[in-house]
N, C-alpha and C positions, 0 to 999 in steps of 0.2 A: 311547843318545844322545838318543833320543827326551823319555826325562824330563828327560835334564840341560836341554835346550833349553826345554821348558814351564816350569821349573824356573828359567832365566835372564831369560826375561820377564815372570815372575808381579811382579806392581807391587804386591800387595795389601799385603804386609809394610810398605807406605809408609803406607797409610790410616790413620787410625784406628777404634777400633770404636764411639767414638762422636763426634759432632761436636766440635771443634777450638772452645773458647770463643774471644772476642774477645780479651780480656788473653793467652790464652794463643797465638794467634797474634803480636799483637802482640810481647810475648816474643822468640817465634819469629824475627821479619823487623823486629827495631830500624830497621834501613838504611831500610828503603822510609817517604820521604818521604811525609805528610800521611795516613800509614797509619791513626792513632789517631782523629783526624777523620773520614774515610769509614767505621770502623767505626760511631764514635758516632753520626753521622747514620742509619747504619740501624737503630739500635737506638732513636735519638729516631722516624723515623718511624713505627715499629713502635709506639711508645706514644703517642702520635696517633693512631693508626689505631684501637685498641684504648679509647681514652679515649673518640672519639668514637660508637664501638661502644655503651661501656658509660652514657652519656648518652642515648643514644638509644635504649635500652631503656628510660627510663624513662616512664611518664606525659607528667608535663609537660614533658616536654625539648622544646624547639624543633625542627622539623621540619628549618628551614634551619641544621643544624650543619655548621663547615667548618673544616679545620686548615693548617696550614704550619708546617714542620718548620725550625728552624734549626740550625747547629752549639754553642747553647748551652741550647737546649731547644724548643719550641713553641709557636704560638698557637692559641689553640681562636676563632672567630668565631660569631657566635649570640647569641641573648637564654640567658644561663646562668647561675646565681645560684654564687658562690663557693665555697660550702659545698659544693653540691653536682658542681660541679667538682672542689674538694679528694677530695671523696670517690670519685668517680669516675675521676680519676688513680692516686689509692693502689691501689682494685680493678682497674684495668686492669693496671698494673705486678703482683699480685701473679697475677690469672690469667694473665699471660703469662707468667710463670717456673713456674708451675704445670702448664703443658701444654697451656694452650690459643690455641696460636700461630694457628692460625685468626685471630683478632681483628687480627692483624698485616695482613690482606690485608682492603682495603676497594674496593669496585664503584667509589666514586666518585674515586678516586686519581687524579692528574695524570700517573702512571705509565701509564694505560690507555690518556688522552689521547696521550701521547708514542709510546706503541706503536701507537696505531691511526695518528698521520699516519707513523712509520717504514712499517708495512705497506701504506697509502694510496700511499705513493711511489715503496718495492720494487712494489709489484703495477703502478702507473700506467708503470714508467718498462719493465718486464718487456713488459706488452702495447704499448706503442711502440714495442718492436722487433721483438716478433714479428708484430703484424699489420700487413698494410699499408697504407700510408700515407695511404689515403682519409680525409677527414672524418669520415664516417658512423663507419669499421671503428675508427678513433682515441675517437669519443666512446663509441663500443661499450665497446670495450676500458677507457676511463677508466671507464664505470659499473660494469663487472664487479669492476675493479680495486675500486673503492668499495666494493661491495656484499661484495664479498671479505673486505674489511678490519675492516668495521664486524663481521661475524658472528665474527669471528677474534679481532679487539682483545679481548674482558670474558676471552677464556680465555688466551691469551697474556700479557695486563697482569696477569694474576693470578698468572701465575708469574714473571712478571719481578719483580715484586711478591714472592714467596716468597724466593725464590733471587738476588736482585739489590739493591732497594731497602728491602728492611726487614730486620732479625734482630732475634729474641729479647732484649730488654733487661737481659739479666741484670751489667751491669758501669754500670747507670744508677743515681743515687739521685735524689729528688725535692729539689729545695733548698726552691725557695718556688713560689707560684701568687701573681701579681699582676694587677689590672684597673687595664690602659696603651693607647696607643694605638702601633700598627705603624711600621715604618718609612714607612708612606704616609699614615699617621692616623688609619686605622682602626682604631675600640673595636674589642679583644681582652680575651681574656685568655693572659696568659703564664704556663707553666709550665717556670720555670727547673732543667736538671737540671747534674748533674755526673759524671763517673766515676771510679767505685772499682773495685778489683780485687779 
């Protein structure tokens, strides 16, 4: 009885042995509305992340590189010459399908931001209740909460970052790279993608 019962809760038959692509989830869960979109977004952030990786390896690349991710591709911000964008997109897209998803997680992500005020506000709202309600014990508690957050935030946002906000680009293809200006007017440059399966 023993085995049938480890036997009736073993889950593992449901996994795969190796990750689940995007198309093929997709596939998977037709129904689940705006499903194809949040995949593609993380797979455009991932090449963002990775583009501006792969710029910034260079020489002369501009120190102040910065990106934003859309659901029809990306913009890169910075002093960046075209070519060298073109070419720095193609390499990033091709070592990320290559193996090296590393590239996908970057320090300066808006992802780290967002996790450092979630943990700023679990941790401030945590010591509100638990210490008492003196001035002193409250500003205590808010600095620790602070101090908490900020050492917490680069390793947390960086899995959020893995596991949450970016994946592997492999159902992306490059359409064009144009120099436009953003929805707010600011010179970019845009790297418009599509997806295939």
């Amino acid at each position: 009885m023993g085995a049938a019962m480890s036997a009736a809760f073993d889950f593992s038959f449901y996994l795969p042995n190796q990750p689940i692509e995007d198309a093929d989830l997709l596939r998977q869960l037709p129904f689940v509305v705006g499903l194809k979109e949040i995949l593609m977004l993380r797979q455009i952030h991932a090449l963002e992340h990775a583009t501006v990786w792969v710029l910034s390896e260079s020489p002369s690349s501009s120190p102040l590189l910065g990106g934003l991710s859309t659901d029809k591709g990306f913009y890169i911000y910075g002093e960046v010459n075209l070519i060298d964008l073109q070419r720095a997109v193609r390499l990033a897209l091709r070592r990320l399908t290559h193996g090296e998803d590393n590239l996908a997680i970057h320090p300066r992500c808006g992802t780290n931001v967002s996790v450092e005020m979630l943990l700023t506000a679990t941790f401030a709202v945590s010591m509100h209740l638990l210490l008492p309600r003196g001035i002193i014990e409250q500003l205590i508690g808010f600095g620790i909460a602070a101090q908490a957050a900020s050492q917490l935030a680069p390793d947390v946002g960086s899995l959020a970052q893995r596991y949450i906000t970016t994946a592997v680009p492999l159902n992306l293809e490059i359409e064009n790279i144009t120099a436009r200006r953003d929805e707010w007017g600011q010179k970019a440059h845009f790297v418009a993608v599509r997806w295939v399966e």
